[in-house]
Rosetta silent file (secondary structure, phi, psi, omega in degrees, C-alpha in Angstrom):
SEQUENCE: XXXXXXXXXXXXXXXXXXXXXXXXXXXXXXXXXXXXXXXXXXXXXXXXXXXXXXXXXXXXXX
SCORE:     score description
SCORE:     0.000 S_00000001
   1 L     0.000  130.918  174.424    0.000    0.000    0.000 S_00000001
   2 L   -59.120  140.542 -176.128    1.442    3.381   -0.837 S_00000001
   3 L   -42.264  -44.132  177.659    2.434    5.692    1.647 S_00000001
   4 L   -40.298  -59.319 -162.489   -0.477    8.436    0.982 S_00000001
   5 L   -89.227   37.455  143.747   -3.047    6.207    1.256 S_00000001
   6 L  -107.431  -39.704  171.454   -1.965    4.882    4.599 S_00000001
   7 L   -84.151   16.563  172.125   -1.756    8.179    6.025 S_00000001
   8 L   -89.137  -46.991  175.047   -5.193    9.016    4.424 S_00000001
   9 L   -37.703  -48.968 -165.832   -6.415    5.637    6.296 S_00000001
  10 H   -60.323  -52.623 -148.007   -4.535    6.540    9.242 S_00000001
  11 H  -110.022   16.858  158.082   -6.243   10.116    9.330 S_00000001
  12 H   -96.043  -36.732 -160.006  -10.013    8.967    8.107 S_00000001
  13 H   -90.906   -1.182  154.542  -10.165    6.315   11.223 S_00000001
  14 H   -66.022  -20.065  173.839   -8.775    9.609   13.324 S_00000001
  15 H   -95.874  -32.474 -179.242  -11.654   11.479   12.274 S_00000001
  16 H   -57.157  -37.485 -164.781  -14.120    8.759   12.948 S_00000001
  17 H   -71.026  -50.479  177.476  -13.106    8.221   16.208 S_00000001
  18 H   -53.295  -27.536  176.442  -13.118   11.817   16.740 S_00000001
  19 H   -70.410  -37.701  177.588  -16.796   11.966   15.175 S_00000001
  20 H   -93.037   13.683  173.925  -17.633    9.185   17.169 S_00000001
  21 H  -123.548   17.330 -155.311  -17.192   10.447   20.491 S_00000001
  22 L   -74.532  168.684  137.819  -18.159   13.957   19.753 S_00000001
  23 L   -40.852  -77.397 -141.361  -21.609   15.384   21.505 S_00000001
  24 H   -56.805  -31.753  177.562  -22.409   17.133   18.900 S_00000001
  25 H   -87.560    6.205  165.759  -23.471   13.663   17.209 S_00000001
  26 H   -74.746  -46.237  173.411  -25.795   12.926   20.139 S_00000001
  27 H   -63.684  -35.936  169.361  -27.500   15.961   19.811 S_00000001
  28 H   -42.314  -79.368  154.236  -27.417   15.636   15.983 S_00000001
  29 H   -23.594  -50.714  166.477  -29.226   12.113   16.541 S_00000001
  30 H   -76.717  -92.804 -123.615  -31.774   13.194   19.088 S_00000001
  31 H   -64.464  -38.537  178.315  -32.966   16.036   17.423 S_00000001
  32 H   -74.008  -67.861  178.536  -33.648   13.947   13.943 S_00000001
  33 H   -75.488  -11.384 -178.859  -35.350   10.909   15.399 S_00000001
  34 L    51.011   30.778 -178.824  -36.509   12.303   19.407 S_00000001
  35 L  -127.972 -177.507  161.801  -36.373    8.593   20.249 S_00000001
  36 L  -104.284   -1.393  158.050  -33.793    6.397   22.204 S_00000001
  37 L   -74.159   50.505  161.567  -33.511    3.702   19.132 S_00000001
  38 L   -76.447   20.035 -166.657  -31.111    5.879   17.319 S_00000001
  39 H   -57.432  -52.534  172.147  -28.863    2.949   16.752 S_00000001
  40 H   -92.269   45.246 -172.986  -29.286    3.032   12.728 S_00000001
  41 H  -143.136  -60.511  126.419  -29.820    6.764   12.620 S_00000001
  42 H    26.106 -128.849  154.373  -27.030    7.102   14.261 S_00000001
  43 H   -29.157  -38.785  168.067  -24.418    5.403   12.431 S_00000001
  44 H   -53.551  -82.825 -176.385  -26.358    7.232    9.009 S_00000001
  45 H   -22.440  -70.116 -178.144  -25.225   10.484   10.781 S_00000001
  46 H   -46.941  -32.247 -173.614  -21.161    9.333   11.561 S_00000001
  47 H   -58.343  -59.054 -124.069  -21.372    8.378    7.190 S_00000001
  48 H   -69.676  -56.796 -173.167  -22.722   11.469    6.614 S_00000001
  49 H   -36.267  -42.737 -179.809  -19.994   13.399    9.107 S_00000001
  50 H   -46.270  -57.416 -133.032  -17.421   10.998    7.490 S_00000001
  51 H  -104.132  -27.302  164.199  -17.862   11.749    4.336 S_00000001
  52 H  -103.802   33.866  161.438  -17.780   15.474    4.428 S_00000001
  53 H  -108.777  -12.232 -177.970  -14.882   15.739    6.431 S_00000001
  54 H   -77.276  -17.394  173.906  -12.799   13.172    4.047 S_00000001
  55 H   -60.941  -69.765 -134.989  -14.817   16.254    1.108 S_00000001
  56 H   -65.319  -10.663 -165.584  -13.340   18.685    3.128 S_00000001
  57 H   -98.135  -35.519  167.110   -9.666   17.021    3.607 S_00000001
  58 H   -84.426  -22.151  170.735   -9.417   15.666   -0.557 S_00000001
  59 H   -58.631  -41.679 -164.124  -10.776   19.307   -1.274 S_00000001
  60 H   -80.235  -21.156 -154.360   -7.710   21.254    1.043 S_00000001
  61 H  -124.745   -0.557 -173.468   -4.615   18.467    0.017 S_00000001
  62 L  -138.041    0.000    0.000   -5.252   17.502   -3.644 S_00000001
């Protein structure tokens, strides 16, 4: 595997983790469904979060 794309790996499962322990996705969660079975609502949310911070990270380095 090429170097980049181990430090992109390295620094996508750095954001998840950070995404996944934020507040901000509890509140995020609650507010769309108001229920406590957010498991797969949830999880939707961390893609979403995912995917536009890996926009915002291939937008700023390439």
């Amino acid at each position: 595997m090429p170097d980049y794309a181990k430090k992109l790996r390295m620094a996508v499962k750095t954001m998840r983790d950070q995404v996944t322990k934020s507040k901000a996705l509890d509140d995020i969660t609650n507010a769309i469904v108001g229920s406590t079975e957010t498991g797969k609502v949830k999880e939707a949310v961390i893609t979403m979060m995912m995917m536009r911070l890996l926009h915002l990270v291939l937008y700023k380095y390439l």
